[in-house]
C-alpha positions in Angstrom: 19.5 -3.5 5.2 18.6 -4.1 9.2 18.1 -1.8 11.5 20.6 -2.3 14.8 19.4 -0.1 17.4 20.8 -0.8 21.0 19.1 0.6 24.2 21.5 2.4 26.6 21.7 1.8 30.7 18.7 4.8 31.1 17.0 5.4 28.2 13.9 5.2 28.0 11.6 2.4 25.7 9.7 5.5 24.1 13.0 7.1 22.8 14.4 3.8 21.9 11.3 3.5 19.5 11.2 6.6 18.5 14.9 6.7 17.6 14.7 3.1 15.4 11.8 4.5 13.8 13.8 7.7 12.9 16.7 6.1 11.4 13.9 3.2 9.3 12.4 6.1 8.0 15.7 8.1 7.1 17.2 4.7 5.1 14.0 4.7 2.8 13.5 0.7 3.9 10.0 1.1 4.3 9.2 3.4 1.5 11.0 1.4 -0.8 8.8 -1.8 0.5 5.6 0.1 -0.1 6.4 1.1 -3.6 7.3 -2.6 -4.7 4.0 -3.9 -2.9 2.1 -1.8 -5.5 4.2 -2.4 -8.6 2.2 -3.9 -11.5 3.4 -5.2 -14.8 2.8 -2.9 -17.3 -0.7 -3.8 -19.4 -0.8 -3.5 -23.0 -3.1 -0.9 -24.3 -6.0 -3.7 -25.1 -5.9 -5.8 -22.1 -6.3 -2.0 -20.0 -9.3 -1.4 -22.2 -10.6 -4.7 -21.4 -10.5 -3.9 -17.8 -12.2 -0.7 -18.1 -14.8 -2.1 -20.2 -15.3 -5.0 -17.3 -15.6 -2.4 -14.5 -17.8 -0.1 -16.2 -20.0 -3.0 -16.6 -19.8 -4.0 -13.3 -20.3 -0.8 -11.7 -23.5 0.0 -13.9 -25.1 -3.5 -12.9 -24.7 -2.8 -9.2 -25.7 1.2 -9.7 -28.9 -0.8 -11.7 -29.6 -3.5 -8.7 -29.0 -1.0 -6.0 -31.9 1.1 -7.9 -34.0 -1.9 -8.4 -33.6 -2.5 -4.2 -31.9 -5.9 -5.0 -28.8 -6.8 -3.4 
């Protein structure tokens, strides 16, 4: 769905902007365009577990470096 907004003989370029970015955010364009950017296929229970398990590990071998003074 696009956005036409025209600029009329004296209006200002602030109020143009102002005015497309009104009616963007009143047709839910851009909020619907954020939501699908972060959509993820549903994980099955083990492969979520999995994941956790990997980060945990992760984060306590940095947490056990940073302690040690490595990098």
């Amino acid at each position: 769905m696009v956005q036409v907004t025209r600029k009329d003989e004296r209006e200002a370029n602030e109020n143009l902007i102002r005015r497309f970015n009104r009616k963007v955010l009143q047709s839910g364009v851009l909020a619907q365009a954020k939501a699908s950017m972060r959509f993820e296929k549903p994980l099955s229970k083990t492969e979520r577990r999995a994941k956790a398990i990997i980060r945990r590990e992760r984060k306590a071998d940095k947490l056990a470096k940073m302690r040690l003074g490595i990098r």
